[in-house]
C-alpha positions as CSV (number, residue, x, y, z in Angstrom):
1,X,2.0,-17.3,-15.8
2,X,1.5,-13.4,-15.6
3,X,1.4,-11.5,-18.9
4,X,4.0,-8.5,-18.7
5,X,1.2,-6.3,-19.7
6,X,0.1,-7.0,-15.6
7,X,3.4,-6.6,-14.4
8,X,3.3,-3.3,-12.4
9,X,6.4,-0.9,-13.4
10,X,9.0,-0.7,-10.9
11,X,7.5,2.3,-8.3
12,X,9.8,4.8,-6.1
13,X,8.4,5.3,-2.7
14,X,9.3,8.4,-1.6
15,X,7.7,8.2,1.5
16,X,4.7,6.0,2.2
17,X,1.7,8.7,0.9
18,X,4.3,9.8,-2.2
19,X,5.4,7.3,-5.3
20,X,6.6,8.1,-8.6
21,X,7.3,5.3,-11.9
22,X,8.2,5.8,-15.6
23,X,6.8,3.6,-18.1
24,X,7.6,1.9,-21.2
25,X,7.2,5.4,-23.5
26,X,9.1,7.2,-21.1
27,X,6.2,9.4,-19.2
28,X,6.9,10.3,-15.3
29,X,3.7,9.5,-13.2
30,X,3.4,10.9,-9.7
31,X,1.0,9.1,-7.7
32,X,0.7,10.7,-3.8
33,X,-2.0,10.7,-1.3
34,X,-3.0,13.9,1.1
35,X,-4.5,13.6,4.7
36,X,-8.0,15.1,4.5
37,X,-8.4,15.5,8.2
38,X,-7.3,18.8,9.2
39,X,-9.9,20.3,6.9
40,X,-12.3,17.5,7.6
41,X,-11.7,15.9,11.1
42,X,-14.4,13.3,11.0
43,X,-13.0,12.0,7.8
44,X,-10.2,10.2,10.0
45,X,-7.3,8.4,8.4
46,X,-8.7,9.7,5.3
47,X,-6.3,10.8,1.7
48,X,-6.8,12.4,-1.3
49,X,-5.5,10.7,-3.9
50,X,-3.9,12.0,-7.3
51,X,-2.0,11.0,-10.3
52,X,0.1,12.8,-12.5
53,X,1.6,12.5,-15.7
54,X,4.7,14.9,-16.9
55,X,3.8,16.1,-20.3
56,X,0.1,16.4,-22.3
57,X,0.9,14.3,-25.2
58,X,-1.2,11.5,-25.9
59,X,0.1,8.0,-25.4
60,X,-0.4,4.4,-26.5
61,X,-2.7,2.3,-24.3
62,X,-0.2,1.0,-21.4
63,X,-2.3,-1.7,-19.1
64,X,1.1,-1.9,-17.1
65,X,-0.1,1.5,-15.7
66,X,-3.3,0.1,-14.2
67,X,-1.1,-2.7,-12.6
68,X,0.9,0.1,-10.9
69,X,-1.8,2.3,-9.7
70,X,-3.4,-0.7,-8.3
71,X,-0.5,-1.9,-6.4
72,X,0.3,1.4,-4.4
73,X,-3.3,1.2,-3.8
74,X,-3.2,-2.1,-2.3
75,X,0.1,-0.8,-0.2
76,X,-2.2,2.3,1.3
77,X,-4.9,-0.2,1.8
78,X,-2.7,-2.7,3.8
79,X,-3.5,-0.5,6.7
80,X,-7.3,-1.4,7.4
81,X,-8.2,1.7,8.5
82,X,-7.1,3.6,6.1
83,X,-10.0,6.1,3.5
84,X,-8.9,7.5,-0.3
85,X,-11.3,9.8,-1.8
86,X,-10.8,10.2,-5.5
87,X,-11.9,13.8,-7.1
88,X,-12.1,14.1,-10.9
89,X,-12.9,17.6,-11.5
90,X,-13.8,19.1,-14.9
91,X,-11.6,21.9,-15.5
92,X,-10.1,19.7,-18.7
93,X,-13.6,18.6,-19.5
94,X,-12.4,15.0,-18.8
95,X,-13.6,14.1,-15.5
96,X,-16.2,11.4,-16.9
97,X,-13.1,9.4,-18.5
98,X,-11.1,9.2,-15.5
99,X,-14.0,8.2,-13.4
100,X,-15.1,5.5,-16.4
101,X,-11.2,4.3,-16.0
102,X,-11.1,4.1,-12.0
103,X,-14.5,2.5,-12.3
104,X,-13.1,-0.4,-14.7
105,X,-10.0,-0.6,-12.5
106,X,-11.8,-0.8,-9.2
107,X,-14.4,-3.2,-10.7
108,X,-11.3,-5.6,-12.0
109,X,-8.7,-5.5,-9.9
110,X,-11.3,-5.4,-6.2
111,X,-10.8,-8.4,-4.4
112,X,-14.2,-8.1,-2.6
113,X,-12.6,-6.4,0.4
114,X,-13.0,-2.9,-0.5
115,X,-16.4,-0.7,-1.1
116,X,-16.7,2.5,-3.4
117,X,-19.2,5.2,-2.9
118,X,-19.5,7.7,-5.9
119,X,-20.9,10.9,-6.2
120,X,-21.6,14.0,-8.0
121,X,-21.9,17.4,-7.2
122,X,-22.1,20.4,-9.8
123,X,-22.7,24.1,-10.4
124,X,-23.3,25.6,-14.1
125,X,-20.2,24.0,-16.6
126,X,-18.5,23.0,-13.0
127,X,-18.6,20.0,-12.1
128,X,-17.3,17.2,-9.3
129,X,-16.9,13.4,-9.5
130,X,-16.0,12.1,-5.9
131,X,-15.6,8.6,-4.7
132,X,-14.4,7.4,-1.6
133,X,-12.9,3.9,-1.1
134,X,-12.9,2.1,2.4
135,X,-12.2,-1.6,2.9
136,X,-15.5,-3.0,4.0
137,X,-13.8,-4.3,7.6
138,X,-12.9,0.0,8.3
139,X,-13.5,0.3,12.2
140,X,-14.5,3.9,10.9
141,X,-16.6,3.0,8.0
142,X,-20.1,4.5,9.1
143,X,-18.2,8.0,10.6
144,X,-16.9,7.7,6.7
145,X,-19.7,7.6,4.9
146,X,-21.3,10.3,7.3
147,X,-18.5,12.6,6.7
148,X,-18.8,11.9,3.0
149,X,-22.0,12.8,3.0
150,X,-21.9,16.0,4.9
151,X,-18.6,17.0,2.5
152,X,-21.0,16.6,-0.5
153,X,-23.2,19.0,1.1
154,X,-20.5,21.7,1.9
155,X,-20.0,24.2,-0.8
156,X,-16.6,22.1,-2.6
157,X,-16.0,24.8,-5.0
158,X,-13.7,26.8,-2.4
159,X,-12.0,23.4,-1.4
160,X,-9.1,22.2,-2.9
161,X,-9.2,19.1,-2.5
């Protein structure tokens, strides 16, 4: 039997790139993915990804959260072609936790089917922490990790990612 704590919350999709859930304490999360190809044509069927929480005020540990990010992921990865690239940037100075969390979340919940590629790139206090995510089977996956590559060379700090 499933522990509740692995019960994902109840998700709103408001379109298939764009979800939203509350959770037990009451805190909005906005979970949506962006295409990355029109600035980055060789990244095909690729998507930012981002979470969002309403509100800055620290909450109890909530593993039902994990369980919900991990489930829209497995919905945008239902389509076998499809690329997420994670940026954690360090404007809040926290962009080493969120990476440690995806990390443990990736490394738990991966099925074998999907492959991570992180990186860093950095200038002065600025810094990046991308990953991209591709199931191992991605008809694309060497134009991917070519077009990764040559993003991590570009000069990120005028991209918005």
């Amino acid at each position: 039997m499933v522990s509740n704590s692995q019960n994902p919350y109840k998700v709103i999709e408001s379109n298939p790139f764009d979800y939203s859930f509350v959770n037990k304490h009451g805190i909005n999360y906005h979970l949506y993915f962006m295409p990355m190809s029109e600035m980055y044509p060789d990244l095909v069927n690729t998507y930012s990804f981002s979470i969002e929480r309403e509100g800055t005020n620290p909450h109890p540990l909530d593993r039902r959260i994990a369980a919900t990010v991990v489930d829209v992921l497995r919905r945008f990865f239902q389509n076998v072609e499809n690329a997420m690239i994670m940026v954690c940037d360090s404007t809040d100075g926290k962009q080493h936790r969120r990476r440690n969390l995806f990390d443990r979340w990736f490394h738990y919940y991966n099925d074998g089917t999907l492959t991570a590629i992180n990186a860093e790139v950095g200038e002065g206090d600025y810094e990046l922490l991308l990953s991209i995510y591709f199931k191992k089977d991605n008809p694309y996956k060497q134009q991917l990790i070519k077009a990764f590559g040559d993003l991590l060379a570009q000069d990120l700090y005028d991209i918005v990612i």
